[in-house]
C-alpha positions in Angstrom: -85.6 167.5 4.1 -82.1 168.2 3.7 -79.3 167.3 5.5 -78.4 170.3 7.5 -82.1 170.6 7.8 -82.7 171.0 12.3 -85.7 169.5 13.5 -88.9 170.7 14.3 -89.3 168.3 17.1 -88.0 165.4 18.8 -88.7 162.7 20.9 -86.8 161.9 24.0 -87.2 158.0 25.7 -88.0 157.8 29.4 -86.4 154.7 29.7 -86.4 151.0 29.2 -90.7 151.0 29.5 -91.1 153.0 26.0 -92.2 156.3 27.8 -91.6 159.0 26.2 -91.9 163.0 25.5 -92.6 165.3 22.4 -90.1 168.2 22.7 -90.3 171.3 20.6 -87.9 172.8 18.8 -86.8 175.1 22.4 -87.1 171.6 24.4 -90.0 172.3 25.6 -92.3 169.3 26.4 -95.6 169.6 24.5 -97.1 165.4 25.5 -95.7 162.9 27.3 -96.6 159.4 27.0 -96.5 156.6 29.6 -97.1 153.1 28.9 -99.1 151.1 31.8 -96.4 148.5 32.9 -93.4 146.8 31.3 -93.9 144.9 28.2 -97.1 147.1 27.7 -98.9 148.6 24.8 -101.7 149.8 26.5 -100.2 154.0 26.7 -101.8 156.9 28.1 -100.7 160.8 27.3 -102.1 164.3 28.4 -102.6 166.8 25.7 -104.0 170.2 27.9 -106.7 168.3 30.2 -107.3 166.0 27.4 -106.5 162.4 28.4 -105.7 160.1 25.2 -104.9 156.2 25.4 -103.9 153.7 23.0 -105.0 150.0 24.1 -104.3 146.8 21.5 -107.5 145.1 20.6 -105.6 141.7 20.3 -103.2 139.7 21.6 -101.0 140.0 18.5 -100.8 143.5 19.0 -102.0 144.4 15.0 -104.9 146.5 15.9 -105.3 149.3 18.4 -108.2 151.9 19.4 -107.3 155.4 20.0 -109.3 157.0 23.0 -110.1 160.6 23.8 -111.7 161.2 27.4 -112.8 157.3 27.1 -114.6 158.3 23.8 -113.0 155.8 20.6 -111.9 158.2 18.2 -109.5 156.1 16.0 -107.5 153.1 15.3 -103.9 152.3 14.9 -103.5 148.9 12.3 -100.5 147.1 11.3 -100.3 145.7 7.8 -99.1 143.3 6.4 -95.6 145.3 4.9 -95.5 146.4 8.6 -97.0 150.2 7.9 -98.9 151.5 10.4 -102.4 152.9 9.5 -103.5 155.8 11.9 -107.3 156.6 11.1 -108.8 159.4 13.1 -112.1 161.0 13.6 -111.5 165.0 14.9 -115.2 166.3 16.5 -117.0 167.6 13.6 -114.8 166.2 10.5 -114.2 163.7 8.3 -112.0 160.6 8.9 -108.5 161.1 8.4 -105.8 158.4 7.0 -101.9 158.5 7.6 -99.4 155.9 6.8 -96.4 155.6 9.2 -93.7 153.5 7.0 -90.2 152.7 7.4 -87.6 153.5 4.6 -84.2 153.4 4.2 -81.1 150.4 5.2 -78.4 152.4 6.3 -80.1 155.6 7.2 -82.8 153.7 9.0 -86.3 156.3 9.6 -90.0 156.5 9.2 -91.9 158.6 7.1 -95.6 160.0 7.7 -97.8 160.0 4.8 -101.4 161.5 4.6 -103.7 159.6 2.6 -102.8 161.0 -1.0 -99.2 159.7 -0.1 -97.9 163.2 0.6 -95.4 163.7 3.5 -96.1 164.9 6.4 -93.1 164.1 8.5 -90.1 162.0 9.0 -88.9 160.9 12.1 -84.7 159.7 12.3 -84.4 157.1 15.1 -81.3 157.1 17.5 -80.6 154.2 19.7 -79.8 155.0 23.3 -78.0 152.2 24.8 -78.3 153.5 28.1 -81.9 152.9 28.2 -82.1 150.4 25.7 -84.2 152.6 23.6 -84.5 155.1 20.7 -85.0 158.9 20.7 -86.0 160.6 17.2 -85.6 163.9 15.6 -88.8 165.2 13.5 -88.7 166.9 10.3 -92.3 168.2 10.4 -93.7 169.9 6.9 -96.7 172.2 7.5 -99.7 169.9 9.1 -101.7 173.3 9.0 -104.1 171.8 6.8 -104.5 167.6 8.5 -107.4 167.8 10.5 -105.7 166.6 13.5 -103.8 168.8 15.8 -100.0 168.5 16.1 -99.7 167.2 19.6 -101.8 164.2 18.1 -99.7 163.5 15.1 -97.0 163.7 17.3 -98.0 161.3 20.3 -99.1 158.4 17.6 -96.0 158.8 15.2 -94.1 158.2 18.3 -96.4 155.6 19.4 -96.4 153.7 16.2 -92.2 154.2 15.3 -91.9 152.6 19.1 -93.9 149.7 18.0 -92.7 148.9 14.8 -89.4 149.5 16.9 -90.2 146.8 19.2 -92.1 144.5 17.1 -88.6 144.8 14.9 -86.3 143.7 17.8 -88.7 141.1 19.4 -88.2 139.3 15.8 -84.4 139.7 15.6 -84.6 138.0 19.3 -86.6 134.9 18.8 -84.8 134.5 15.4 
């Protein structure tokens, strides 16, 4: 990625709640994703007349399950260097692995990394203060070959930079 590099994609906040949308590089809105209620992390996102949903498995909010039409097909964990680990199972194929991390002090983002450790995307947080949230612009390399459509790389990079996002902030508050 370079620096006068446009993005592929970018993710507009909703609001305050975390909702958000998955815009193309023409701004047009290819997922959305609404969480259930304030202070949620159960989120639920149309892909076509797919429904997907995220719900935590615990109350510390470290593992989640990944649903497709009510079917498990994955897991969302948080480590212990505060990586995410997205592991899915597409109809048909073999598990895949990604790696969400963040990087950088000043020029705060996240990168996407299949399980080899190549990258797949980066996404560069911005912080509205209007809603007290952040948008992101993605750099997205070709993820022709992942095993997972797009849409879905999309929805749970967003999902899992808004929760390291907020797990980041709830920390600076009770500090």
């Amino acid at each position: 990625m370079t620096n006068n590099e446009l993005p592929n994609y970018k993710i507009i906040s909703k609001g305050m709640r975390g909702n958000f949308e998955v815009l193309d590089a023409q701004d047009h809105a290819i997922v959305a994703l609404e969480y259930e209620d304030w202070f949620s992390s159960k989120g639920t996102a149309r892909i076509g007349s797919d429904l997907f949903s995220i719900k935590s498995r615990n109350i510390w909010w470290t593992n989640f399950d990944i649903f497709h039409n009510s079917e498990d097909i994955g897991d969302l964990t948080i480590n212990w260097k505060g990586h995410v680990i997205i592991k899915m199972q597409e109809p048909n194929q073999l598990e895949k692995v990604f790696v969400l991390k963040t990087t950088g002090f000043w020029n705060y983002h996240f990168v996407l990394e299949d399980g080899d450790g190549q990258q797949i995307l980066v996404l560069k947080p911005t912080l509205k203060w209007s809603k007290m949230s952040y948008d992101y612009a993605i750099y997205l390399h070709d993820a022709s070959n992942m095993g997972i459509s797009t849409e879905r790389l999309l929805l749970l990079s967003g999902y899992s930079a808004n929760l390291i996002m907020m797990m980041m902030m709830t920390t600076v508050a009770v500090a």
